[in-house]
BADOTI-175343 format. One line per field, with one value per atom (N, C-alpha, C, CB): residue number from 1; atom name; x, y, z. Coordinates in steps of 0.05 Angstrom, whole numbers, plus 32768, in hexadecimal, padded with zeros to 4 digits. Glycine has a CB too. Layout:
N
num	(NUM;...)
atomo	(CA;...)
c1	(X;...)
c2	(Y;...)
c3	(Z;...)
END
This chain:
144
num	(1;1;1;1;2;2;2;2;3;3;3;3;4;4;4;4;5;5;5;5;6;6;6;6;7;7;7;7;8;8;8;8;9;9;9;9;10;10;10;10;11;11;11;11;12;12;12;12;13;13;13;13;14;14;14;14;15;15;15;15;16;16;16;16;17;17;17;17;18;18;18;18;19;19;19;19;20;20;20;20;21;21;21;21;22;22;22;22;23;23;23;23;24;24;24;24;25;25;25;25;26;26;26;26;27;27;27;27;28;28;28;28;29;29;29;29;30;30;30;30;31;31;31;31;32;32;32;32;33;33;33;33;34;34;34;34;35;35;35;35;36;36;36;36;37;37;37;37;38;38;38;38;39;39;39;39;40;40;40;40;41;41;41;41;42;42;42;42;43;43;43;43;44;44;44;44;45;45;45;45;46;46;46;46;47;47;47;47;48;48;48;48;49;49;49;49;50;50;50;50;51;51;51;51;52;52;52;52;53;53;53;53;54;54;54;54;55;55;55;55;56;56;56;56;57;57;57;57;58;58;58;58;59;59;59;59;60;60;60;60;61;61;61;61;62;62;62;62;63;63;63;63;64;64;64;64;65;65;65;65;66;66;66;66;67;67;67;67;68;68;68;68;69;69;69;69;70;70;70;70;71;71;71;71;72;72;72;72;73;73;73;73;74;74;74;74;75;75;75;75;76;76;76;76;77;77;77;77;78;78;78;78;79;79;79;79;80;80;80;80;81;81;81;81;82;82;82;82;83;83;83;83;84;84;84;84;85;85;85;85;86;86;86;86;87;87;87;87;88;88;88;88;89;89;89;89;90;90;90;90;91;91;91;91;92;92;92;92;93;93;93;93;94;94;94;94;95;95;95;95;96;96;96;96;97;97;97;97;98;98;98;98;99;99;99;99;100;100;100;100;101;101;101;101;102;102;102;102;103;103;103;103;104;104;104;104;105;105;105;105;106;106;106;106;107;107;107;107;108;108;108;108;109;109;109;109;110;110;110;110;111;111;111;111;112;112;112;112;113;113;113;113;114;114;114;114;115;115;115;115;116;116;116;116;117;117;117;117;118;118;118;118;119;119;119;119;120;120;120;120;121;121;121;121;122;122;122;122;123;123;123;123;124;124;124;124;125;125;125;125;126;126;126;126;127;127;127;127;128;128;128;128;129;129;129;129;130;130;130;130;131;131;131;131;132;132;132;132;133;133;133;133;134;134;134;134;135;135;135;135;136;136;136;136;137;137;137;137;138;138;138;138;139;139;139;139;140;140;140;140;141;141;141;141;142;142;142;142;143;143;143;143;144;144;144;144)
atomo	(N;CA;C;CB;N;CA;C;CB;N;CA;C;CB;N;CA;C;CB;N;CA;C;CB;N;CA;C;CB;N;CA;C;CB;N;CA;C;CB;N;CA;C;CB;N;CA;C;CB;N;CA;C;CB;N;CA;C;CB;N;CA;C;CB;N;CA;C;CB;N;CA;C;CB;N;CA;C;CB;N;CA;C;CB;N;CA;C;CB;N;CA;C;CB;N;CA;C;CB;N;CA;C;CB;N;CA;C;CB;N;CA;C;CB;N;CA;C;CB;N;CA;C;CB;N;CA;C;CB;N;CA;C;CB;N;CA;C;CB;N;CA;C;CB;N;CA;C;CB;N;CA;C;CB;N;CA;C;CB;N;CA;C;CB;N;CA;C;CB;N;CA;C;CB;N;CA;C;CB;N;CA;C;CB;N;CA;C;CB;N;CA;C;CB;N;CA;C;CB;N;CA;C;CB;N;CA;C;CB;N;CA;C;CB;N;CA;C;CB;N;CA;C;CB;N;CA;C;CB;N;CA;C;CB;N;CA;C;CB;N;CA;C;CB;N;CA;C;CB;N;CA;C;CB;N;CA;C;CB;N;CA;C;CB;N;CA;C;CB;N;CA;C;CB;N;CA;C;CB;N;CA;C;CB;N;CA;C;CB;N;CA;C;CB;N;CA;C;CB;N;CA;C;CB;N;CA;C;CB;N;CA;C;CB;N;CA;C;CB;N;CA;C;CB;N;CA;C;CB;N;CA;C;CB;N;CA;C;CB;N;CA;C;CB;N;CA;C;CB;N;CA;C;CB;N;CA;C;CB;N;CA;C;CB;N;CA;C;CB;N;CA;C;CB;N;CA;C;CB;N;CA;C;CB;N;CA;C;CB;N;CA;C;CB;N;CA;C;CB;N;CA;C;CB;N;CA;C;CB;N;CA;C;CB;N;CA;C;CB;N;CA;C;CB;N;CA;C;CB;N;CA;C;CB;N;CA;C;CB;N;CA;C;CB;N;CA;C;CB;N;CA;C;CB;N;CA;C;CB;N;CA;C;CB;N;CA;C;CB;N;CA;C;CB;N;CA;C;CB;N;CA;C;CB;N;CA;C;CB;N;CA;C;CB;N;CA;C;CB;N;CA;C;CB;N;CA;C;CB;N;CA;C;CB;N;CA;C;CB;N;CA;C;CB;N;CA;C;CB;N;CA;C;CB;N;CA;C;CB;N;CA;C;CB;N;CA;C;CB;N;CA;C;CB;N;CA;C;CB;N;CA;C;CB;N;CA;C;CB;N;CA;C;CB;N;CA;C;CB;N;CA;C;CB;N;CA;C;CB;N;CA;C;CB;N;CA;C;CB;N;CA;C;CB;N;CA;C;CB;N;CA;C;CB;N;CA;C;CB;N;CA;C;CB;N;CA;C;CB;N;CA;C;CB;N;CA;C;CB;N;CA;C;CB;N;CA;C;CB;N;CA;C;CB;N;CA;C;CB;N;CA;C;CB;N;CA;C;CB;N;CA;C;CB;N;CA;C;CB;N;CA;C;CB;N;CA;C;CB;N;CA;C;CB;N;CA;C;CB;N;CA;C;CB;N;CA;C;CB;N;CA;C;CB;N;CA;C;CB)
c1	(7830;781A;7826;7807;7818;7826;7816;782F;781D;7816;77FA;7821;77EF;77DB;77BE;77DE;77D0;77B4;77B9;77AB;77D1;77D0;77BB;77F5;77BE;77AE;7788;77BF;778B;776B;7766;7769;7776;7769;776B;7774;7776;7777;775B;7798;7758;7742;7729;7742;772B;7708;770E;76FA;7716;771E;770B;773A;7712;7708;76E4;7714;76D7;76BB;76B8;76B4;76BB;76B3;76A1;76BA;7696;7675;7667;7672;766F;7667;7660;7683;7645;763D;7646;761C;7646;7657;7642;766B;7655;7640;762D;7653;7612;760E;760C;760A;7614;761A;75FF;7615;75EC;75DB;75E3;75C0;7600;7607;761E;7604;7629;7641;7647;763B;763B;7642;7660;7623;7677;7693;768D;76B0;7675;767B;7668;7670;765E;7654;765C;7633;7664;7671;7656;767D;7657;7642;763F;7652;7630;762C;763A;760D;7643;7651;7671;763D;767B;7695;76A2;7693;76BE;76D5;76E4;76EC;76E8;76FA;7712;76F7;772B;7748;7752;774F;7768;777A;778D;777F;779B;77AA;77C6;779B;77DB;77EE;7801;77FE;7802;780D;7823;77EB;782A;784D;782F;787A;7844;783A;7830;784B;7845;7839;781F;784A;7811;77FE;77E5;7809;77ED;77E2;77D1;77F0;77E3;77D8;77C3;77ED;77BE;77AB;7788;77C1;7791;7774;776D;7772;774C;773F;7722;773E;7710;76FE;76E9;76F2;76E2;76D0;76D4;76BF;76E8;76F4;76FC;770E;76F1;76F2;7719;76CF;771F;7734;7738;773D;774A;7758;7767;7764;7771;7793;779B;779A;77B4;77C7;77E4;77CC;77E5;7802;7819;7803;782B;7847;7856;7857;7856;786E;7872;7864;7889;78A0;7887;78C0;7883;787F;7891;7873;788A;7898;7890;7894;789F;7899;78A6;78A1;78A2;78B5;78D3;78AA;78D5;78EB;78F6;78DE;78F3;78FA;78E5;790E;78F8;78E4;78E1;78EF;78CF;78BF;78AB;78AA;78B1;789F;7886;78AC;7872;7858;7846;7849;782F;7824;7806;782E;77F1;77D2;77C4;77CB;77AD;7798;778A;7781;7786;7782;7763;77A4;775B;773D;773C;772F;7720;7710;7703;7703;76FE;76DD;76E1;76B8;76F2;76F9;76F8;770C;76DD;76D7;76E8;76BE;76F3;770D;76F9;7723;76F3;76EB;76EE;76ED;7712;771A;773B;7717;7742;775E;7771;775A;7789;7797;77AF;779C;77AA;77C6;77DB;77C8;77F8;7809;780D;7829;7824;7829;783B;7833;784A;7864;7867;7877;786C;7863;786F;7872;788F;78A4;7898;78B4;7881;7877;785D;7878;7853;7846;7824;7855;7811;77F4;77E9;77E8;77D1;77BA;77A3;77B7;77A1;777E;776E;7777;774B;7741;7730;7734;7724;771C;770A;7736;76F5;76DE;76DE;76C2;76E0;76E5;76CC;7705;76CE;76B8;76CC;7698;76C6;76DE;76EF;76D4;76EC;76F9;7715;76E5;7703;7713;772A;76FE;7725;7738;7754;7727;773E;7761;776B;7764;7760;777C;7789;7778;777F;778E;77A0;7777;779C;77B3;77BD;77AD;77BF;77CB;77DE;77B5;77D7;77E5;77F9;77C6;77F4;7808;781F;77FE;781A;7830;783D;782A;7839;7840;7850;781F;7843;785C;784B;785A;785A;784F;7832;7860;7825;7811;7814;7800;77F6;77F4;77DF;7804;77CA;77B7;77AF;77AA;779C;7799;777C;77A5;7774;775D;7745;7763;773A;7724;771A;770F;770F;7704;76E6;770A;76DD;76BA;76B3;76AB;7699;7687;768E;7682;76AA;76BD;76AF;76EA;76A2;7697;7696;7681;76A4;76A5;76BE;76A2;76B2;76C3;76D1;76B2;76E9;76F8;770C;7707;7707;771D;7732;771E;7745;7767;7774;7772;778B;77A0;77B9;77AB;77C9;77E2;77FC;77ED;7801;7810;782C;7806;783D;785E;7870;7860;788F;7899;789D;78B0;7899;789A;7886;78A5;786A;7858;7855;783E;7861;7860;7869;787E;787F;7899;7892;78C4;788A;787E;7870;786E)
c2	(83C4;83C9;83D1;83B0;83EC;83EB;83E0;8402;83E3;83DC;83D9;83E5;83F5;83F5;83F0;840D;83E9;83EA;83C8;8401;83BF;839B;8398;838C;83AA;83A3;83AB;83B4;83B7;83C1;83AB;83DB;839C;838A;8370;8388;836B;8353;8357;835B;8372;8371;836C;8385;8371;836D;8353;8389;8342;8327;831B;8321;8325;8319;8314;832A;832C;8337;8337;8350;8318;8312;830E;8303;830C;8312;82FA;831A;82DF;82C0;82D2;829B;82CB;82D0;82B2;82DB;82C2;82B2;829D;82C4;8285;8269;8274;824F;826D;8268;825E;8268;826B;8255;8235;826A;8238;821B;8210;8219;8218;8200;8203;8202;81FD;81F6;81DB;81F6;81C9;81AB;81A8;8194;8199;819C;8180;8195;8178;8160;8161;8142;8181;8184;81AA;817B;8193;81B4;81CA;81A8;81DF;81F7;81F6;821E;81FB;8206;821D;8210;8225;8238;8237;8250;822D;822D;8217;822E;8216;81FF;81FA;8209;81E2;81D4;81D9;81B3;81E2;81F1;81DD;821C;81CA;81C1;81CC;81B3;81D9;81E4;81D2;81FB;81CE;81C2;81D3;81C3;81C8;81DE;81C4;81EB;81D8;81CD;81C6;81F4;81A4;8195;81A4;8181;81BD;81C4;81D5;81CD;81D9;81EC;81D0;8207;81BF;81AF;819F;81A5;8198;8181;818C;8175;81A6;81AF;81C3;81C3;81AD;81BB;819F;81D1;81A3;818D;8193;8186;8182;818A;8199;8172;81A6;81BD;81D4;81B7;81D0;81E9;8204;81DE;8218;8230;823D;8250;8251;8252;826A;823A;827F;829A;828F;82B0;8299;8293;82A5;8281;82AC;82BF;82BC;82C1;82D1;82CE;82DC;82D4;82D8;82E4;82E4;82D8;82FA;8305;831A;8309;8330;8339;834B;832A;8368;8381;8394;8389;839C;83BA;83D4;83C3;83DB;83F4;840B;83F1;8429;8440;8432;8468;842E;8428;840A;8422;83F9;83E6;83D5;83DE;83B6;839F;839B;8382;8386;838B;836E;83AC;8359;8348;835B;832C;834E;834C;8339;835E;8338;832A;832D;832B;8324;832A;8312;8331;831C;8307;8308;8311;82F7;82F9;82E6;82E7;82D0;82CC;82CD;82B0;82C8;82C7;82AF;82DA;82A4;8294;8279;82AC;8273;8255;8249;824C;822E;821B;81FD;821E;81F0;81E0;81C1;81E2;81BB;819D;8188;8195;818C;8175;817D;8169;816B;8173;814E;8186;814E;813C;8143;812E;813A;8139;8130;812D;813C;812A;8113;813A;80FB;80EB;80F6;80D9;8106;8117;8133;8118;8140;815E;8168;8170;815D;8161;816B;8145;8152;814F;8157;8135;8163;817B;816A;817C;8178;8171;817E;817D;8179;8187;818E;8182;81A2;81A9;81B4;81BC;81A0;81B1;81C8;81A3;81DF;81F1;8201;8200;8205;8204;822C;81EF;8232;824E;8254;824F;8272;8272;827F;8287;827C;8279;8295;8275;82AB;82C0;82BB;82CF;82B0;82AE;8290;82A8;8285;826C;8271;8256;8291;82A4;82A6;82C6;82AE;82C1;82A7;82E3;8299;8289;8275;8276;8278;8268;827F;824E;82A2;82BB;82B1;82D5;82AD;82B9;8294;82C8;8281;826F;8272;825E;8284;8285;82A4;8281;82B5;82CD;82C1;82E8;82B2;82BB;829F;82E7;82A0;8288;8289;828A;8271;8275;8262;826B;8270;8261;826D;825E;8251;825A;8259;824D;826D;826A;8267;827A;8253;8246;8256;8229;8255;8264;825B;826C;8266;825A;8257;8264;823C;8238;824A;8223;8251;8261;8289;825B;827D;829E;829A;829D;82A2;82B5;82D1;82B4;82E4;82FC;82FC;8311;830D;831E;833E;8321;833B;8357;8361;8355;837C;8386;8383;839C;8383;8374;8388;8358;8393;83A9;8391;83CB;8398;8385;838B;837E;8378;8378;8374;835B;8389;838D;8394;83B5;8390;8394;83AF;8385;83BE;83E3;83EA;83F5;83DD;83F0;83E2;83F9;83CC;83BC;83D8;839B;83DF;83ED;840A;83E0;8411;842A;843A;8427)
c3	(8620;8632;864D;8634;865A;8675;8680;8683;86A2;86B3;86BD;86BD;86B5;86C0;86A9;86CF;868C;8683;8680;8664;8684;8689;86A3;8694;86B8;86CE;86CD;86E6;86BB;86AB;869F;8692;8689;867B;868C;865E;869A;86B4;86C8;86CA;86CB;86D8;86CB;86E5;86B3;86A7;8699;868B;869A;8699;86A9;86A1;86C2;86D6;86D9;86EA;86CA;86C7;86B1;86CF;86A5;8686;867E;867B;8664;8659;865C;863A;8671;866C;868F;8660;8698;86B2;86BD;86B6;86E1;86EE;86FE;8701;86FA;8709;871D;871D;871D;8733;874B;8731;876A;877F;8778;87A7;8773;8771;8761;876E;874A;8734;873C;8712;8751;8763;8759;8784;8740;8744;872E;8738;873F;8736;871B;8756;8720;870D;86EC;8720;86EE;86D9;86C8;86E3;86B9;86A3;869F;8677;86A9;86A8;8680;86BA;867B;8659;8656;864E;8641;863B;864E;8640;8656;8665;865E;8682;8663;865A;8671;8642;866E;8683;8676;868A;8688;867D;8696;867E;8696;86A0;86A8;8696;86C1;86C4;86DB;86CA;86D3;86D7;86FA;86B6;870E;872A;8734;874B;8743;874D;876D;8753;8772;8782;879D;8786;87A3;87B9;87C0;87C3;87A4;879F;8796;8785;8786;877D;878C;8773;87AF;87C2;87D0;87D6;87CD;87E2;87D9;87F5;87BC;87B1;87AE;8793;87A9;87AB;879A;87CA;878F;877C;878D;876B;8780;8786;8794;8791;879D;87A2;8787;87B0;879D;8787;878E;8791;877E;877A;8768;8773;8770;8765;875A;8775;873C;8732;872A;871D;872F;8730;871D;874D;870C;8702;870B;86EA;870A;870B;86F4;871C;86EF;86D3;86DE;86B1;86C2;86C2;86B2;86B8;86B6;86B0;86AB;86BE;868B;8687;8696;866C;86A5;86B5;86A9;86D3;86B7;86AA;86B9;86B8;86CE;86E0;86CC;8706;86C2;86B8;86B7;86C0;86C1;86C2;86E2;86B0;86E4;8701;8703;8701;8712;8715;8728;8722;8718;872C;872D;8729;8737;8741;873B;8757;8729;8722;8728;8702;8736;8738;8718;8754;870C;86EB;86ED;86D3;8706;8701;871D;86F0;872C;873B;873B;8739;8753;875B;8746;8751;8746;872D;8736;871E;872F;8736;872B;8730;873E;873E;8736;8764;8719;8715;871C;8708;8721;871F;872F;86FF;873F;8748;8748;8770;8738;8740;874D;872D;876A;8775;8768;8789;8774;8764;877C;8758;877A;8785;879F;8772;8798;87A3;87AC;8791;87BB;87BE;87A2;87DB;879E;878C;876E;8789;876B;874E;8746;8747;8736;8722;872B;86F4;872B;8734;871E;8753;8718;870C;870C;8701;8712;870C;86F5;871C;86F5;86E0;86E6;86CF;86D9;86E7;86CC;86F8;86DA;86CD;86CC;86E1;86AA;869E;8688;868F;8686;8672;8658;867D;8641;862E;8633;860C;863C;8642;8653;8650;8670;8684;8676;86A5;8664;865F;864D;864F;863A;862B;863F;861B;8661;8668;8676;8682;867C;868D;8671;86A6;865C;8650;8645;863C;8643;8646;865F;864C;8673;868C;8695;86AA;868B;8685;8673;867E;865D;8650;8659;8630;8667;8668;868E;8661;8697;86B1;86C1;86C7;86D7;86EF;86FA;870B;86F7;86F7;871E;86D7;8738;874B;8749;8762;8764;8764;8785;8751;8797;87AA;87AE;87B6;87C9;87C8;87D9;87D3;87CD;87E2;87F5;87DA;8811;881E;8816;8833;881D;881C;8824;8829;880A;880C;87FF;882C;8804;87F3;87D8;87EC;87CD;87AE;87A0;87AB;87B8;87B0;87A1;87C6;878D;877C;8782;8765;8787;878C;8778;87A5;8773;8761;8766;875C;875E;8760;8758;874D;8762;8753;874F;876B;873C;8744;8757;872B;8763;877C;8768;8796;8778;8770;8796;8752;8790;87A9;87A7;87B2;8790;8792;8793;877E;8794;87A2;87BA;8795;87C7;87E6;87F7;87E9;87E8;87FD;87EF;87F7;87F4;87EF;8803;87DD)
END
């Protein structure tokens, strides 16, 4: 798969056939119908600064076949993910968890994009719910 049709199928990932929460069922303590709680495992320093209900982008990092070779990059793979549940770790050092509320689409890619490369996640600010198309970020099209 190249690049860009990995970044086609990453993007309609994102705009999956399970419609998206509504802001009035914002509640972190009740599983929506049709969606799964997916546990996702983060290095302490990503881990300590999420907190429940907070929404949340996740992003992978892997190694792409390019014409030029191989090539880390960088995909936003979901959007607008509502954070159930967050355990700090004890230690910055040591591994945290969050659970995070998917509709079965968005839960292939995110256990896709755990086994394919590093998974982080960045937090949104309250009240952020827009959805934006994503290209994937590389240092050869940075420096370009």
């Amino acid at each position: 798969m190249n690049m860009r049709t990995a970044a086609a199928v990453l993007l309609l990932a994102s705009f999956a056939a399970v419609p998206a929460r509504s802001a009035d069922s914002a509640d972190p303590d009740v599983l929506q119908s049709g969606y799964r709680g997916m546990a996702l495992s983060l290095p302490g320093d990503q881990a300590s600064f999420v907190k429940k209900g907070d929404r949340v982008d996740v992003l992978v990092t892997f190694d792409a076949v390019t014409k030029t070779g191989k090539e880390k990059v960088t995909a936003t793979i979901l959007q607008n993910v509502l954070v159930l549940e967050a355990v700090k770790p004890a230690k910055i050092e040591e591994r945290g968890v969050v659970e995070l509320e998917l509709n079965p689409n968005e839960a292939q890619y995110l256990a896709l994009g755990i086994k394919q490369g590093e998974i982080q996640i960045s937090v949104r600010a309250p009240g952020d719910k827009e959805m934006h198309p994503m290209e994937m970020a590389s240092f050869r099209k940075l420096f370009q």
